[in-house]
C-alpha positions in Angstrom: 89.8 97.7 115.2 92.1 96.7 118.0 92.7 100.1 120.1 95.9 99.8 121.2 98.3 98.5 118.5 101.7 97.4 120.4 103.6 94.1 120.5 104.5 92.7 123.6 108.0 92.3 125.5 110.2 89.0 124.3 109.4 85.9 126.5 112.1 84.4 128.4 115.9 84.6 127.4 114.8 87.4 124.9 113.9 85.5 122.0 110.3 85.0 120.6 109.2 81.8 118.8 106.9 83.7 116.3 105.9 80.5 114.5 104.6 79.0 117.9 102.7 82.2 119.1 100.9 82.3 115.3 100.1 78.4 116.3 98.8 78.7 119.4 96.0 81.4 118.0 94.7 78.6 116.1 91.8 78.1 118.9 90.4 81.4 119.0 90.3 81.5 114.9 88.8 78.1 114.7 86.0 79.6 117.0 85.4 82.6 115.1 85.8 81.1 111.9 82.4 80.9 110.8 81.2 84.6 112.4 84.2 86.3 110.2 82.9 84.5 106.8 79.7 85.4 107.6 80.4 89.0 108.3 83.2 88.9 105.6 85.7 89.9 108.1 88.7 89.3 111.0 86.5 89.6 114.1 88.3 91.4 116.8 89.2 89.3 119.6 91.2 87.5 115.9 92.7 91.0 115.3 93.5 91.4 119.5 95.4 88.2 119.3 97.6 88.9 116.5 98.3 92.2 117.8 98.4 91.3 121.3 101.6 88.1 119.8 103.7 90.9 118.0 102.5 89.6 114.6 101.6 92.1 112.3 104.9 93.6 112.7 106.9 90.4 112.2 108.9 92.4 109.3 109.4 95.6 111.3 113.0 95.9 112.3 114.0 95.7 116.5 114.9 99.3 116.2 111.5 100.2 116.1 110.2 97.5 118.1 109.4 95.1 115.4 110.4 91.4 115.4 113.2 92.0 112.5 112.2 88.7 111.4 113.4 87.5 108.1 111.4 86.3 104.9 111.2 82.4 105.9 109.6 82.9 109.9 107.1 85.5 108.1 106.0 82.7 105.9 105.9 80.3 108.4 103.6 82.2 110.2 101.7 83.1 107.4 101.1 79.0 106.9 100.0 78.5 110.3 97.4 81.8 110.6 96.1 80.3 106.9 95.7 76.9 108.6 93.6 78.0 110.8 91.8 79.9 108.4 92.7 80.9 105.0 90.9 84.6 105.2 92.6 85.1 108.4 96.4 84.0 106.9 95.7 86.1 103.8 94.8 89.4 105.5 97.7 89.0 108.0 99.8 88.6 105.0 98.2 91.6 103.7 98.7 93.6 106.7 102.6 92.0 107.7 103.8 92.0 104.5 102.9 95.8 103.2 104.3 96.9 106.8 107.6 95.4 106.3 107.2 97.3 102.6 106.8 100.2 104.2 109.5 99.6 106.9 111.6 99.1 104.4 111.5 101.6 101.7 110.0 104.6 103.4 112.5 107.6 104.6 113.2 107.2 108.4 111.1 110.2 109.0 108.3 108.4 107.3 108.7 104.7 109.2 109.4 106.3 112.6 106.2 108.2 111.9 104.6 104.6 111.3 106.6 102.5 113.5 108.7 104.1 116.4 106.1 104.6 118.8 103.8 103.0 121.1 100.9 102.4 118.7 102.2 100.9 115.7 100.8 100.9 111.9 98.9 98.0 110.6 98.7 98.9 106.6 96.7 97.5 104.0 95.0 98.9 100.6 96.4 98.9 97.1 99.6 100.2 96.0 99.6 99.6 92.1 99.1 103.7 90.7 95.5 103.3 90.1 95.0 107.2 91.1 96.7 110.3 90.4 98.7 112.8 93.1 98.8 115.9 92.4 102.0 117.8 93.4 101.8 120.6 95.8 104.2 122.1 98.3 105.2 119.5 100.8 103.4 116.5 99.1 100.8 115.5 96.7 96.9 115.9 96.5 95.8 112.2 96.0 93.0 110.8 94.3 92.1 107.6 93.0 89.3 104.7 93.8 90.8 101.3 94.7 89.6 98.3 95.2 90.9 94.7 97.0 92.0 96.1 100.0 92.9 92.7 102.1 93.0 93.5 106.3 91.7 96.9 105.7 88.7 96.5 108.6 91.6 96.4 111.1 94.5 98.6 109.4 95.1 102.1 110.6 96.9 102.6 107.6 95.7 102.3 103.6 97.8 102.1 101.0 97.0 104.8 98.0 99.4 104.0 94.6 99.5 107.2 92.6 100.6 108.5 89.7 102.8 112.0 90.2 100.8 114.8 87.7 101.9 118.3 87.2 99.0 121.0 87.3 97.5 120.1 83.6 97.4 116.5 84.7 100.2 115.4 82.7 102.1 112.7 84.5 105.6 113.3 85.3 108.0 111.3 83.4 111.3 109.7 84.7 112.6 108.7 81.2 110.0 106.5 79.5 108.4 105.5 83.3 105.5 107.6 84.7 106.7 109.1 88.2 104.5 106.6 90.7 104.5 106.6 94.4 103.1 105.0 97.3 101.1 106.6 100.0 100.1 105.2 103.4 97.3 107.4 104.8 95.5 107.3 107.9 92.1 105.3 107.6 90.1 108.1 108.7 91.2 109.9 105.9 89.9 107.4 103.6 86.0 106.5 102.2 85.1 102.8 102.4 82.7 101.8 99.5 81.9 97.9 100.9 81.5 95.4 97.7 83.7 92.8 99.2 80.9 89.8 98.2 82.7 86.8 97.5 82.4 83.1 97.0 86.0 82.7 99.2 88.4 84.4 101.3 85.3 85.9 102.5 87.0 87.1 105.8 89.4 89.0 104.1 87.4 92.2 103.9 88.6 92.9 101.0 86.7 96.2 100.0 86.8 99.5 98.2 87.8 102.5 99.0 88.9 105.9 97.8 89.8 109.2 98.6 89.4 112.4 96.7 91.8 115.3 96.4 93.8 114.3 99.9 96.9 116.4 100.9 99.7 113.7 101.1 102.9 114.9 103.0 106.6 113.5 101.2 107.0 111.4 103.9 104.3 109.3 103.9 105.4 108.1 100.5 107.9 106.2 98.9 108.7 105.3 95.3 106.5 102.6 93.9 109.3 101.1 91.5 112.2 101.3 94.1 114.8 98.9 94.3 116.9 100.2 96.6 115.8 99.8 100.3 116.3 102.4 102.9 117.0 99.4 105.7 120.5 97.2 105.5 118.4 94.4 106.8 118.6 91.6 103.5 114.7 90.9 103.7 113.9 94.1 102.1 116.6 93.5 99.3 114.5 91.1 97.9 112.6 93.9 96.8 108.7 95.1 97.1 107.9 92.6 94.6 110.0 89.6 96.2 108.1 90.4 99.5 104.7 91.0 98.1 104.4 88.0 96.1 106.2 85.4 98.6 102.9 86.0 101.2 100.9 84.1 98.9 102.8 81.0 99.0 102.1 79.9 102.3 98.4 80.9 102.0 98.0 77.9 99.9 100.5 75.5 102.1 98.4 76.5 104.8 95.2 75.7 103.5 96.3 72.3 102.1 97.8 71.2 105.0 94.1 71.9 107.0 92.5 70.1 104.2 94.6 67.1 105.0 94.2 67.3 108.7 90.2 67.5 108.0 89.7 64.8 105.5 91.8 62.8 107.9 89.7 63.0 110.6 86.3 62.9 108.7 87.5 59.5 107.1 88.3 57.9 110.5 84.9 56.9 111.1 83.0 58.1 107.5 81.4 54.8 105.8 80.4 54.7 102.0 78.1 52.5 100.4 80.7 49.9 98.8 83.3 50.2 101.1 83.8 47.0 103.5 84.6 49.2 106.7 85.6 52.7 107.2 86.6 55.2 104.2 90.0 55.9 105.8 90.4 52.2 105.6 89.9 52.1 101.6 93.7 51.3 99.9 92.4 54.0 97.4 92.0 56.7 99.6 95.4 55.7 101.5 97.0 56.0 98.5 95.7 58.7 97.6 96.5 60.6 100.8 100.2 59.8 101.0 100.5 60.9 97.6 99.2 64.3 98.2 101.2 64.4 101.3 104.2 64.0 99.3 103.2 67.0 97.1 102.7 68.9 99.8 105.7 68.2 101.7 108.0 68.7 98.3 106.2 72.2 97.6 106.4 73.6 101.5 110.5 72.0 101.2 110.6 74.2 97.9 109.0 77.2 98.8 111.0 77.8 101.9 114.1 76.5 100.0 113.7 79.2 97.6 112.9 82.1 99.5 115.8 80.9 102.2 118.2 80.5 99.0 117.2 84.2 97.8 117.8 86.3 100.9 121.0 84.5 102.3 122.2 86.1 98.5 120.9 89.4 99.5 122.7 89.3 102.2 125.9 88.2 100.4 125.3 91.1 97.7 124.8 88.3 95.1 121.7 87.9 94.3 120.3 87.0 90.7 117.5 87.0 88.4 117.2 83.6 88.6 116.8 84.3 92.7 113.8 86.2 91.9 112.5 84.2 89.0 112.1 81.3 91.2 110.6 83.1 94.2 107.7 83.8 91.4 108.1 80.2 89.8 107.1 79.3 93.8 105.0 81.3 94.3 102.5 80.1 91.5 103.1 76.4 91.5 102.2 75.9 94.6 99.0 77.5 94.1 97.8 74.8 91.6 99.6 71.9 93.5 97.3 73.4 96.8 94.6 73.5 94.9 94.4 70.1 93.4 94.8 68.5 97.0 92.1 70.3 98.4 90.0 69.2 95.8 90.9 65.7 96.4 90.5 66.2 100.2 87.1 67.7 99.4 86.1 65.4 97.3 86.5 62.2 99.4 84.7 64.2 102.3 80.9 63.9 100.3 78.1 65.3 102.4 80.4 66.2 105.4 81.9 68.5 102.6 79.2 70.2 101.2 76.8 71.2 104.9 77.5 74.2 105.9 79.2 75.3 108.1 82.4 73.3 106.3 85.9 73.5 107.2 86.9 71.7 104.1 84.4 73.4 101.9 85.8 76.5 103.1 89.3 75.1 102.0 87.7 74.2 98.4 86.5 78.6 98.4 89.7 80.3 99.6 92.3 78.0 97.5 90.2 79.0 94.5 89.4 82.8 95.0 93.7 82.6 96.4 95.0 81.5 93.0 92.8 84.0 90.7 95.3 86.7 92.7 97.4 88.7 89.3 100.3 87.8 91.2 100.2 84.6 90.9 98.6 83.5 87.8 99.7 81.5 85.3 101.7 84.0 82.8 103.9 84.9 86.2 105.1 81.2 85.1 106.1 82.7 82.1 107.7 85.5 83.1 110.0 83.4 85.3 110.9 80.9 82.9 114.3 82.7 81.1 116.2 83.1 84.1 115.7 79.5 85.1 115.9 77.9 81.5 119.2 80.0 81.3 120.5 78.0 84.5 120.2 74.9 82.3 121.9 76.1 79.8 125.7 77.1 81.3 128.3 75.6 80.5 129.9 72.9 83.3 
């Protein structure tokens, strides 16, 4: 875990090109790449370099000493850290995008606690009410085991979703809705169980973890089905889900787009039995490529377009379902269109595919373990459908 937690000063004129800094860590991931699948983790000279660019607090607002970037540049840099490597994009977006959650919807008293000082919180951990929280005064005795906790090796802060029980264990009611909130406790607090073994994202560290019967103080909480942010800022009007399911979109551009730039360069000089010169050369493969280029390009154009779309109407005060339902629609597209050019990239690769260690086969295991994610599976297409169908259906 990086000791010392604190983004740096703003370069220049006093603006920071976030993008650029997450693209110029691409070096440093590339040649740890195959030491943090192996030890199914973000190594830490990986972890010192997003710390060390500002990144994990990209969603953080200035006040606190946070970027206060808004939803598009924090995709943007999700893309390029998930370029590089698809475990290392994923965690960050793990780790940014509950932070900006919790900068968000947390009282002050609970982000200054988290943000305002020197060393600021990196969260991760689940925040679906898996376990129960006992009320007590000044909080709520947690416990609950959780599981998929993305970015937790390097977060100082783990996510515990609870549901609120009296003394008998009955949950509190709010009308016909349990009482759930969100805690973010410190990781020393919590019990690590491993069992992260995976055929992708492998990185991501992903593990277990619980804790049993831990006070909770009311501020480190926050209401699990809030709508209303504490912050003005329109980012965290699209709500916890808007955020939390946007990251995984540009997981999924990023690892296409490195799938591209591999198969690319293996085809260069890769000859095939049957093939009168170089792969790259063959009209089938050209084809081939430009037409996955053109999917890729039309889902990044769309993803962004969307999300851009959704919180300029935040901002306005106008946002609608149909907003939100195609921030999910997104979302879960682009995880099949990603994951059908990767397959094609991997398959035109043959043997340089398949030997280990294999940037593009490691492309083929994170776009598949990515898109099994509840968030985005296929019924989220579903569930988005009748605000968009509805669109089609005004009158001119």
């Amino acid at each position: 875990m990086t000791e010392t937690l604190t983004r740096p000063a703003a370069d220049g004129a006093g603006t920071v090109d976030y993008v650029a800094r997450a693209r110029s860590l691409k070096p440093i991931i590339d040649a740890e790449a195959d030491t943090m699948e192996a030890g199914a983790t973000i190594t830490k000279p990986v972890v010192d370099a997003l710390a060390g660019a500002g990144l994990f607090w990209v969603l953080v607002p200035t006040e606190y000493g946070g970027a206060g970037e808004g939803i598009v540049t924090s995709l943007k840099i999700v893309e390029e850290l998930s370029r590089a490597d698809g475990s290392v994009g994923w965690a960050f977006m793990a780790n940014a995008f509950s932070t900006g959650v919790a900068a968000g919807f947390f009282s002050t008293e609970g982000a200054e606690e988290l943000y305002a000082g020197a060393d600021k919180a990196v969260t991760a951990g689940m925040i679906l009410p898996t376990g129960t929280g006992k009320r007590v005064d000044g909080g709520y005795e947690v416990t609950g085991t959780y599981g998929f906790a993305s970015g937790s090796h390097h977060a100082s802060r783990i996510g515990a979703g609870f549901v609120v029980v009296g003394e008998d264990g009955t949950p509190e009611m709010n009308g016909e809705m349990p009482v759930c909130r969100i805690a973010f406790v410190p990781r020393e607090e919590v019990e690590f169980l491993g069992g992260w073994d995976v055929m992708g994202m492998a990185a991501t560290g992903s593990d277990n973890y619980k804790v049993d019967g831990l006070f909770v103080p009311e501020s480190r909480t926050m209401d699990t089905f809030s709508t209303e942010p504490v912050r003005p800022e329109a980012v965290y009007k699209l709500g916890m889900l808007g955020i939390g399911v946007g990251g995984h979109a540009p997981v999924a551009l990023g690892i296409a787009q490195r799938a591209l730039e591999e198969i690319a360069q293996i085809t260069k000089e890769k000859k095939r039995p049957g093939y009168p010169t170089v792969v790259g050369d063959s009209e089938m493969f050209r084809r081939g490529f430009v037409e996955n280029d053109a999917l890729l390009q039309a889902a990044r154009l769309y993803v962004y377009q969307a999300h851009a779309d959704a919180e300029a109407a935040a901002a306005a005060g106008t946002i609608t379902d149909e907003h939100r339902a195609r921030l999910r629609q997104a979302a879960t597209w682009v995880q099949k269109v990603a994951q059908d050019i990767v397959t094609w990239a991997y398959n035109w690769g043959g043997s340089a595919s398949i030997r280990n260690p294999s940037v593009l086969g490691r492309c083929l295991r994170d776009i598949s373990v990515g898109a099994q994610h509840m968030l985005v599976e296929p019924m989220t297409l579903v569930d988005a459908s009748a605000p968009i169908i509805a669109g089609y259906l005004k009158e001119n």
